[in-house]
C-alpha positions, 0 to 999 in steps of 0.5 A: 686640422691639427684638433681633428687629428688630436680628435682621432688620436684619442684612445677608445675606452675598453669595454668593461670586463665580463665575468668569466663563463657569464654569457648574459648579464641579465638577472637568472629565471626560475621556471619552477617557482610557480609549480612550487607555490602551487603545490605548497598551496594545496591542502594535502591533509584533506586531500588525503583524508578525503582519499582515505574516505572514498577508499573505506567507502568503496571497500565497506560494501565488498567486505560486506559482501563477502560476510554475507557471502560467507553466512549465508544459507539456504532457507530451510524452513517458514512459518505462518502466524495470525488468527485464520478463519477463512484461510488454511495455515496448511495452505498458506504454508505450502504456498511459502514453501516454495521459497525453501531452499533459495538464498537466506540474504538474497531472497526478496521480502516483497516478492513473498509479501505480494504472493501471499497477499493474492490468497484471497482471504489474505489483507496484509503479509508481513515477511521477516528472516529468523537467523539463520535459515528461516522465514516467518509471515505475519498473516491478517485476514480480510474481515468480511462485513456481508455477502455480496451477490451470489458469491463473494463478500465486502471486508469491512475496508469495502473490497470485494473478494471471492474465495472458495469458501464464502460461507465461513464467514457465518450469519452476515447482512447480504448485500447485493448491486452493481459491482460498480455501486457497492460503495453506495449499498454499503452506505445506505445498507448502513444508514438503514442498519442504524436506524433499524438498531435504534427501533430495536429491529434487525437489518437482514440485507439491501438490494439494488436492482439494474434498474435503480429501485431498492429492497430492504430486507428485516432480520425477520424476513418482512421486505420492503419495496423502496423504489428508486426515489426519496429512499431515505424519505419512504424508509422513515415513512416506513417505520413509523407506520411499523412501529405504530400499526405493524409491529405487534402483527409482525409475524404475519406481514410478507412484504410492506410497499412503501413507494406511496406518498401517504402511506404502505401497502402491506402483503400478508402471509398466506394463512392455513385456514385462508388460502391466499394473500389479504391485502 
């Protein structure tokens, strides 16, 4: 009894002191500590070039702008050069002249090379500017390598083309066929040409009918049926019988037919004396 009183009676520790305006003793947080060390981390110095490159980037146009604004001028004149045979420099010159007037800088090239190219003598245009207000055209014209049908002619690029004055272009092999065909009369007209040239003959024209059969034509206006089949073939049987039995009476054979297996058929001209054809 006496021990629990002695128990009770012993005096309770007082709590250690706090410090004066502390509320916590647990140890102080900083909420700024991670934005710090991430902003501390950043490259600012390429940040800031990378900035100033976009910015120089973005204003190089405007002030581009704005000088070719400021030096621009209307087109006050255009000239045409290259060696024109079928072609009109005057007309030429006239159909560029619709660009007089337009904008120095903002006047596109290609519209002006295409409507040039659609003259039909025209293969290619070549559009530049001349500070500080005019154009000059570099013009190259078709080079035609035979008539073709009845009015138009082949370039020697194997284009047809139909201009308003076909016959400029003076003394050239006519050719003619389906539109469709051209490629092979071109072909064939020059194999025979060849050939002709090696014999000391010359090659005056090549005609495809609808039908298939060919015609070939010599500088000195003897024809030559060929058929529609073995061409190539008949043409050498043609020519050796030429060389060996025709040549030195040229002057008086029309039309030579070599759609025979062993030989030709030859068509004389009409003579003064003898009315009629010895064939």
């Amino acid at each position: 009894m006496i021990e629990r009183m002695l128990l009770r009676g012993r005096a309770i520790p007082p709590e250690p002191p706090r410090r004066r305006g502390a509320t916590s003793m647990e140890p102080d947080r900083d909420y700024f500590g991670f934005f710090r060390s991430v902003m501390a981390a950043m490259p600012w110095t390429q940040l800031g070039l990378g900035l100033a490159v976009l910015v120089v980037a973005a204003m190089v146009p405007w002030g581009t702008g704005q000088v070719l604004s400021a030096m621009d001028r209307q087109i006050a004149s255009v000239q045409v050069n290259g060696e024109l045979v079928g072609e009109s420099r005057e007309a030429l010159t006239v159909r560029a002249s619709q660009w007089v007037g337009r904008s120095f800088f903002a006047t596109d090239l290609a519209e002006v090379k295409v409507a040039m190219e659609q003259r039909p003598w025209v293969e290619t245009a070549a559009v530049r500017r001349v500070w500080p207000d005019g154009l000059v055209i570099d013009v190259r014209e078709k080079k035609p390598l035979a008539y073709w049908n009845e009015n138009q002619l082949i370039s020697r690029s194997g284009r047809l083309f139909q201009p308003a004055n076909p016959e400029v272009a003076g003394a050239l092999p006519r050719l003619s066929g389906p539109d469709e065909r051209v490629e092979d009369v071109i072909q064939l007209a020059r194999l025979m040409a060849d050939r002709l040239a090696a014999e000391g003959l010359g090659f005056a024209g090549l005609a495809l009918e609808q039908r298939g059969a060919w015609t070939l034509t010599l500088a000195n206006g003897i024809e030559v049926a060929l058929g529609r089949d073995q061409v190539e073939d008949r043409f050498v049987r043609f020519l050796t019988v030429y060389e060996g039995q025709l040549a030195t009476r040229s002057d008086e054979v029309q039309r030579i037919d070599a759609r025979y297996t062993n030989g030709v058929a030859v068509k004389w001209k009409p003579l003064d004396s003898t009315p009629g054809n010895n064939t």
